[in-house]
TORPA-4810 file (N, C-alpha, C, O; in nm, 3 decimals):
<nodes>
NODE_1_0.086_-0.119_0.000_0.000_0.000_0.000_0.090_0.124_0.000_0.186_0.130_0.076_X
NODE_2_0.060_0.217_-0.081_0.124_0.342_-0.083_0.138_0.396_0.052_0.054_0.345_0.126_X
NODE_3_0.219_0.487_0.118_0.285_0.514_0.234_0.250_0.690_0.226_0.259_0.752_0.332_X
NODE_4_0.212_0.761_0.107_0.203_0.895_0.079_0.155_0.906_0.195_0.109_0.799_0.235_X
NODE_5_0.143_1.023_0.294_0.029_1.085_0.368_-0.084_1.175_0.256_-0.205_1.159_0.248_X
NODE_6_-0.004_1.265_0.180_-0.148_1.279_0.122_-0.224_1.182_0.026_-0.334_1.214_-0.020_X
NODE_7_-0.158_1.055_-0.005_-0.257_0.970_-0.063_-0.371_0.926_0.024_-0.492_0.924_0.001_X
NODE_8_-0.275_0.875_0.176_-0.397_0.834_0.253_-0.473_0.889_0.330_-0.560_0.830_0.394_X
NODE_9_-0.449_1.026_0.335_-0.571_1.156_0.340_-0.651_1.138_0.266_-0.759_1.149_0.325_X
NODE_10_-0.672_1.105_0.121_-0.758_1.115_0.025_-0.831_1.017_0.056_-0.951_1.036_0.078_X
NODE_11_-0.774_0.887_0.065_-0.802_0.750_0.121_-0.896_0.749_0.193_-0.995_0.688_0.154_X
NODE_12_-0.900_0.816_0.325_-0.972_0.782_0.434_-1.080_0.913_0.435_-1.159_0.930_0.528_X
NODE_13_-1.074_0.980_0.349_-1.162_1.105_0.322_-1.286_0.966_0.199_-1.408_0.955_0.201_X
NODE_14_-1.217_0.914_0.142_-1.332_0.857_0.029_-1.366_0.739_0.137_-1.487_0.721_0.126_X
NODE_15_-1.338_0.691_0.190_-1.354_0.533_0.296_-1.491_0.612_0.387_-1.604_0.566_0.405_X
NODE_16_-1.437_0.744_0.435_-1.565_0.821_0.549_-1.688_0.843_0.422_-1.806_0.830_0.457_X
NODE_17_-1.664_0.867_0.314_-1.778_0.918_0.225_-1.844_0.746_0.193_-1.967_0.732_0.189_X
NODE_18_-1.784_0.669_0.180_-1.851_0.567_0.149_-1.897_0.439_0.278_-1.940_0.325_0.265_X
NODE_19_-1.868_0.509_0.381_-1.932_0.445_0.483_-2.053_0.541_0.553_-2.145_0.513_0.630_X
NODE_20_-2.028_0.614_0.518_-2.175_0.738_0.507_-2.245_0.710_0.452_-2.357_0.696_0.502_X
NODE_21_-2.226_0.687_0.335_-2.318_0.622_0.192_-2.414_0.499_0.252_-2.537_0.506_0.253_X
NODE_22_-2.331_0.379_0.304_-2.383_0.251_0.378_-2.432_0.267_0.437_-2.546_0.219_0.434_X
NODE_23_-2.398_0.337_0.525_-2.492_0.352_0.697_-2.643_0.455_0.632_-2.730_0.434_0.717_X
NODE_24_-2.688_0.527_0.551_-2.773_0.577_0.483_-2.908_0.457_0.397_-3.029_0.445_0.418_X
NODE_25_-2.803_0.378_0.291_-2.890_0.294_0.245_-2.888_0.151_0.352_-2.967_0.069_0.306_X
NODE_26_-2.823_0.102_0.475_-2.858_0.012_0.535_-2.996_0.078_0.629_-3.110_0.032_0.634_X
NODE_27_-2.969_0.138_0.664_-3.040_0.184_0.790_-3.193_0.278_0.745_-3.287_0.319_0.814_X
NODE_28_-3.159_0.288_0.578_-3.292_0.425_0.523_-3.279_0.567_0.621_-3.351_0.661_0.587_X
NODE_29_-3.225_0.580_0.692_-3.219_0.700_0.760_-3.176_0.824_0.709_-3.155_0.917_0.786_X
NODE_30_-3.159_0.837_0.576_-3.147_0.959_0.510_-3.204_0.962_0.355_-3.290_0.879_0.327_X
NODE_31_-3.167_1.041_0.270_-3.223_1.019_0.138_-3.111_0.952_0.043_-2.990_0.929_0.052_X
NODE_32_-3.237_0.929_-0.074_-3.128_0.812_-0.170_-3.088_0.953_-0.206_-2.976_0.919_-0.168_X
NODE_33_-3.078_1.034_-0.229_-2.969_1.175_-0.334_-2.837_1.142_-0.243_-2.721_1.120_-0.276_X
NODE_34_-2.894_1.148_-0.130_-2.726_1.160_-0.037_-2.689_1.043_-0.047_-2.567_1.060_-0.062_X
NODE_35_-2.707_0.926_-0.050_-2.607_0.848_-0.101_-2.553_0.842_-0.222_-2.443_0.792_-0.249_X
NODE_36_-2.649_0.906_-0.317_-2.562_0.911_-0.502_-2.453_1.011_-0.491_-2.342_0.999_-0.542_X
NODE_37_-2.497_1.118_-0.413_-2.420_1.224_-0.412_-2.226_1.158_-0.307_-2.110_1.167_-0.347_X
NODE_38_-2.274_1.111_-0.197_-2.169_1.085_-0.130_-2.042_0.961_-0.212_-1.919_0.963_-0.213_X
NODE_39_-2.139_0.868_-0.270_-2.031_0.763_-0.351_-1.994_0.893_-0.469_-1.873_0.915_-0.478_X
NODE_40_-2.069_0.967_-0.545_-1.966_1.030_-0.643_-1.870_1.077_-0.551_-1.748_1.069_-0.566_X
NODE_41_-1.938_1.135_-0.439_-1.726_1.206_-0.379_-1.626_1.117_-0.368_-1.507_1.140_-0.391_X
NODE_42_-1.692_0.978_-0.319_-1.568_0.898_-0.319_-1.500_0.839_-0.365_-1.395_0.782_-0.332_X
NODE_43_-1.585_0.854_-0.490_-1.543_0.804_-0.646_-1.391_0.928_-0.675_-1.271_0.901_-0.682_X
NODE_44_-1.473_1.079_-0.686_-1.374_1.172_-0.692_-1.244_1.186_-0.623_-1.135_1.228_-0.662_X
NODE_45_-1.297_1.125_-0.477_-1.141_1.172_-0.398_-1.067_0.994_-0.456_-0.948_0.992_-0.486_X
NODE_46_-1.129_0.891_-0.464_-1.054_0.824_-0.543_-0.954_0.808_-0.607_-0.846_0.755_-0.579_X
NODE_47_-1.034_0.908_-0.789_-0.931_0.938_-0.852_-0.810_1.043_-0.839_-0.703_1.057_-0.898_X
NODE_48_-0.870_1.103_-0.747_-0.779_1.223_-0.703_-0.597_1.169_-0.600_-0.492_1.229_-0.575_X
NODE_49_-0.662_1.005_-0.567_-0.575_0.984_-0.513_-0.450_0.891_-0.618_-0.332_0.863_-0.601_X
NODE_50_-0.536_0.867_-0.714_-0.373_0.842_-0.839_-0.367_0.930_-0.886_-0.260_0.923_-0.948_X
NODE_51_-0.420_1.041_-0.909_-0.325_1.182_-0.985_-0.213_1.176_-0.850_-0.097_1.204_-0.879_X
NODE_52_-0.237_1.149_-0.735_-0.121_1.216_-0.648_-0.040_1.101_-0.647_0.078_1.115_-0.614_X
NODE_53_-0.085_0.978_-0.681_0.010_0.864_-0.652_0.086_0.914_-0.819_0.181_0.850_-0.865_X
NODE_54_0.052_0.980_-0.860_0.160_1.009_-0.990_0.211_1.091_-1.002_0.276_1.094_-1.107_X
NODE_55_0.222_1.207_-0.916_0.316_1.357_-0.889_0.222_1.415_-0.928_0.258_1.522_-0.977_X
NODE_56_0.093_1.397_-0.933_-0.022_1.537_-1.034_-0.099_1.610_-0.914_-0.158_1.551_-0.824_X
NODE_57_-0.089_1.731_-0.928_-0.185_1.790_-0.818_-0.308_1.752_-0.880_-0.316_1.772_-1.001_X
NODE_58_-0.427_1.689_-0.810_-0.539_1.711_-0.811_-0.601_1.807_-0.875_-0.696_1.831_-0.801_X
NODE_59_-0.607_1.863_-0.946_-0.777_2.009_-0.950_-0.887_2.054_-0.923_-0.996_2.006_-0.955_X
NODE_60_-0.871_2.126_-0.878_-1.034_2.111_-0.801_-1.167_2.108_-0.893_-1.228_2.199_-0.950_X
NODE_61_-1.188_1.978_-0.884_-1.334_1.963_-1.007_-1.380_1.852_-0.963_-1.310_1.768_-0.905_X
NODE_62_-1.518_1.839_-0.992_-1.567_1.746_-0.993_-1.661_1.631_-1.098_-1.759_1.560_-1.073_X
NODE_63_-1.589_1.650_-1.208_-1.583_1.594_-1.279_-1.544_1.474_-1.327_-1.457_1.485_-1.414_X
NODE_64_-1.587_1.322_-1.293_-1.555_1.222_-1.266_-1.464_1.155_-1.403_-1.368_1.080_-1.390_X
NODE_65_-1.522_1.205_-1.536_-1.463_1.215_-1.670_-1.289_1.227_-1.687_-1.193_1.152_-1.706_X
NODE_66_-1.319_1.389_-1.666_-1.223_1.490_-1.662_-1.165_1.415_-1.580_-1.073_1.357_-1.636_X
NODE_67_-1.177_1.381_-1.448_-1.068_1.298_-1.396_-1.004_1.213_-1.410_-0.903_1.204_-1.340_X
NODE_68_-1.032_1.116_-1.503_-1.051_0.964_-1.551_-0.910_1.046_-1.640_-0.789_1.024_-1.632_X
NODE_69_-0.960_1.113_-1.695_-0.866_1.149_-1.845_-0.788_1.188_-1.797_-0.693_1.174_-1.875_X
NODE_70_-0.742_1.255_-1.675_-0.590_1.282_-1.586_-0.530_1.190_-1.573_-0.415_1.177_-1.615_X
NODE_71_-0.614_1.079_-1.494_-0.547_0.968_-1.480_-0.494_0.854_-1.564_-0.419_0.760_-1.537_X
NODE_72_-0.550_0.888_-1.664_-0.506_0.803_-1.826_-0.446_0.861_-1.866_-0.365_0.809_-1.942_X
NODE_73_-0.441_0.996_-1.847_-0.286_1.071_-1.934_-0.174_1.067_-1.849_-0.070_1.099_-1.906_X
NODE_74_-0.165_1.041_-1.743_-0.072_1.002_-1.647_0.024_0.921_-1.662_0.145_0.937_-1.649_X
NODE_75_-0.076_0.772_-1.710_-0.016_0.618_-1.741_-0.077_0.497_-1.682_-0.025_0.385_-1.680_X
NODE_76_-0.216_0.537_-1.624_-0.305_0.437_-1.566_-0.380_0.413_-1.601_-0.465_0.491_-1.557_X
NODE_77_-0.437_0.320_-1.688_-0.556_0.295_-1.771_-0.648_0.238_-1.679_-0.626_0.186_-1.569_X
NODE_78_-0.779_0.261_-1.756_-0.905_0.208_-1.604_-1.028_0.161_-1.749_-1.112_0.209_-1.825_X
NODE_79_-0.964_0.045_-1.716_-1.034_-0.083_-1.841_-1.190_-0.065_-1.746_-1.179_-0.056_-1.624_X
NODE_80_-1.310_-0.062_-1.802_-1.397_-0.151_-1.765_-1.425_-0.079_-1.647_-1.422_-0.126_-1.533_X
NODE_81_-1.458_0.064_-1.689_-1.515_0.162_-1.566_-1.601_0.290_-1.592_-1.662_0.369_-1.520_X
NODE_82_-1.583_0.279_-1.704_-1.664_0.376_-1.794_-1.773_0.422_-1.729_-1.796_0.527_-1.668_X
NODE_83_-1.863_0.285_-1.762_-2.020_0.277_-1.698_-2.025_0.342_-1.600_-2.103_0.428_-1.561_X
NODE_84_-1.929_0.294_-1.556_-1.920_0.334_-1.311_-1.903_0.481_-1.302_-1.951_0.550_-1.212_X
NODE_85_-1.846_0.516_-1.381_-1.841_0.654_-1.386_-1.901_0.733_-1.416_-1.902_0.843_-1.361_X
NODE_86_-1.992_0.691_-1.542_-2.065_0.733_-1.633_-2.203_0.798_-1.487_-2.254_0.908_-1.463_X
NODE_87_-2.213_0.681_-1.434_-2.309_0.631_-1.341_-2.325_0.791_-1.203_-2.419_0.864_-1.171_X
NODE_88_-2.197_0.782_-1.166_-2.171_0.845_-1.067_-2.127_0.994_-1.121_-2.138_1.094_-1.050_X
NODE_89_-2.090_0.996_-1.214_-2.039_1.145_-1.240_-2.183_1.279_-1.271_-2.188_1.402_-1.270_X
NODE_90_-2.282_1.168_-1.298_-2.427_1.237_-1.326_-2.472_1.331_-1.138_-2.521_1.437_-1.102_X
NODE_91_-2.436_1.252_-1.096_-2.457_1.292_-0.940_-2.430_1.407_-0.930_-2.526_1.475_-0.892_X
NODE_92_-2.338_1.461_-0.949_-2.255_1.556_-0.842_-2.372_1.653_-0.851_-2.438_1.684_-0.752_X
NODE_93_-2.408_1.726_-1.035_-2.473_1.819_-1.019_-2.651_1.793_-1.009_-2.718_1.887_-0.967_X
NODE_94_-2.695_1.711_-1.035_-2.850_1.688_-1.014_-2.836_1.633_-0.832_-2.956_1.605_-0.824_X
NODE_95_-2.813_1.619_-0.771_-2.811_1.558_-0.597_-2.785_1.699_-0.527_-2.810_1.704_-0.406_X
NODE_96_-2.725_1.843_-0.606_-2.704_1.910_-0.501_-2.765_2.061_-0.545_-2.753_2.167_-0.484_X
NODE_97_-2.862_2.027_-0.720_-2.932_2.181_-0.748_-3.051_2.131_-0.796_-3.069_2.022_-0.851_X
NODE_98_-3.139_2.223_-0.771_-3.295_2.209_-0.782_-3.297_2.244_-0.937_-3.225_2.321_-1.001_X
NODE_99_-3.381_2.178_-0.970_-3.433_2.207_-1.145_-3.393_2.125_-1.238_-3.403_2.137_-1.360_X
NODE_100_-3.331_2.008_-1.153_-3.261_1.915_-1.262_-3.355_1.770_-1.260_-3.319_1.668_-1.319_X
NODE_101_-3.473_1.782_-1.185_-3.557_1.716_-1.246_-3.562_1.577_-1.237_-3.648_1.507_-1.292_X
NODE_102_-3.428_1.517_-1.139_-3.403_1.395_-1.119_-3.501_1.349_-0.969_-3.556_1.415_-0.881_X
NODE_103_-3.487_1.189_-1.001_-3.565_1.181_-0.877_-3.503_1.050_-0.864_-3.508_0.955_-0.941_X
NODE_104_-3.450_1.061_-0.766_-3.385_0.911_-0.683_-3.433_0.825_-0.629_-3.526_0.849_-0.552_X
NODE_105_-3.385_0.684_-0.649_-3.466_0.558_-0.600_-3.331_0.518_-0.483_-3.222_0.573_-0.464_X
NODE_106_-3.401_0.394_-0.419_-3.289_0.352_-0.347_-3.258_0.251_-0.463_-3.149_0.198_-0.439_X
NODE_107_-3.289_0.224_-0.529_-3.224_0.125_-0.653_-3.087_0.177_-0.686_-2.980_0.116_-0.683_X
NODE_108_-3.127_0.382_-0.739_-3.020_0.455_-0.795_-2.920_0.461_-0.693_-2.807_0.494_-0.730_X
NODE_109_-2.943_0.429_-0.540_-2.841_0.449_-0.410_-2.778_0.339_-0.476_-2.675_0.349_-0.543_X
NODE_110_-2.848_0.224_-0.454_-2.786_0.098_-0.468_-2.667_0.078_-0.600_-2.557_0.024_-0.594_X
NODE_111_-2.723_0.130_-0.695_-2.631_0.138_-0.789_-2.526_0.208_-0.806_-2.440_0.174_-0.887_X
NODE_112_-2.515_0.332_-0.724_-2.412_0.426_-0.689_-2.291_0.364_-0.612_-2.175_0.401_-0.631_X
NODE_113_-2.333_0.252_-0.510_-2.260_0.187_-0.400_-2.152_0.099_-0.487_-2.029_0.100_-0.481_X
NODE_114_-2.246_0.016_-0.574_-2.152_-0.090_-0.651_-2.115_-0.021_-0.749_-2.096_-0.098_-0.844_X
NODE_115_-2.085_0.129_-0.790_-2.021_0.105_-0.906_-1.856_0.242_-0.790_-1.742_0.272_-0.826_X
NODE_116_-1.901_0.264_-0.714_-1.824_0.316_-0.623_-1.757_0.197_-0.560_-1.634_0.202_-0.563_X
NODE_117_-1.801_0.111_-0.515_-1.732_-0.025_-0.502_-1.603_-0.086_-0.569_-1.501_-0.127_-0.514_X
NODE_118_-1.646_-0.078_-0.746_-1.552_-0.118_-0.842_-1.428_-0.039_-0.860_-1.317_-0.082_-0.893_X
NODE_119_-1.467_0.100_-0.830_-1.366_0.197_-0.851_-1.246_0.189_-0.709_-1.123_0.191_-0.718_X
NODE_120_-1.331_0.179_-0.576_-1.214_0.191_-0.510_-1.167_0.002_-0.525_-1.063_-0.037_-0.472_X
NODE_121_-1.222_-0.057_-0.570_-1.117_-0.222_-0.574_-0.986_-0.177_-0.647_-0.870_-0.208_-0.621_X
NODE_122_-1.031_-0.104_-0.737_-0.910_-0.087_-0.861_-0.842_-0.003_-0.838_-0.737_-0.011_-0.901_X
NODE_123_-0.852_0.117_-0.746_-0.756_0.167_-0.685_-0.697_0.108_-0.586_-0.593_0.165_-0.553_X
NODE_124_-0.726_0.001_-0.518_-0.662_-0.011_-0.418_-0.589_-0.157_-0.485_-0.508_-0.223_-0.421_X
NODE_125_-0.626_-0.185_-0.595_-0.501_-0.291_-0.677_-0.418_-0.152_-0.715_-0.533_-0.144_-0.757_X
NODE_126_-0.374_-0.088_-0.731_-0.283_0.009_-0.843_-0.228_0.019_-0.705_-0.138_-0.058_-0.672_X
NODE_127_-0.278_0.118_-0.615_-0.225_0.116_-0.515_-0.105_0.004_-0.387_-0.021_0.009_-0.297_X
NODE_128_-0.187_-0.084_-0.472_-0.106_-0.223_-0.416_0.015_-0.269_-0.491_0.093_-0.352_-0.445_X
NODE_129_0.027_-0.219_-0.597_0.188_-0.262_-0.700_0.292_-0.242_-0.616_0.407_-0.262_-0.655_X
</nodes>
């Protein structure tokens, strides 16, 4: 496992967002937006944590895409994540502004979890080289 401190700042910043996420859809005690919304962050601080495992400052965006494409221009390809992203990057801005017309299921929680799931496995293989 990488040894960075600011990698595993990022680390345990996306681990708190996605055990927020759980404790939300186990328990129903909050809304499904806040869990779509919380796995995209942890999706984000994710990728944010191989731009740093590669000398790249981060940027501040939240753009799950745009991030992807940092991290592929870097030298880390992310086979077979598209979808997951695709999935979660819709979040950031319909979960936190009115007029966008979305309406969340706990299905859409549920699906936020596992594709936030896939992303941190595969960071934490890269992380593991």
């Amino acid at each position: 496992m990488n040894n960075n401190p600011l990698v595993q700042e990022w680390l345990h910043r996306a681990n708190d967002d996605e055990l927020n996420a759980r404790s939300i859809f186990t328990h129903k005690d909050g809304t499904e937006s806040a869990v779509c919304f919380l796995c995209q962050q942890g999706a984000e601080k994710l990728l944010k944590c191989l731009l740093i495992l590669q000398n790249i400052e981060p940027p501040k965006i939240h753009d799950l895409l745009k991030l992807t494409s940092l991290v592929e221009k870097s030298g880390i390809a992310m086979p077979n994540l598209i979808d997951d992203l695709n999935i979660l990057d819709k979040f950031y801005i319909s979960t936190r502004y009115p007029g966008e017309d979305e309406n969340f299921s706990w299905h859409d929680a549920e699906e936020a979890l596992k594709s936030l799931n896939k992303i941190k496995n595969f960071v934490k293989m890269i992380l593991e080289k």
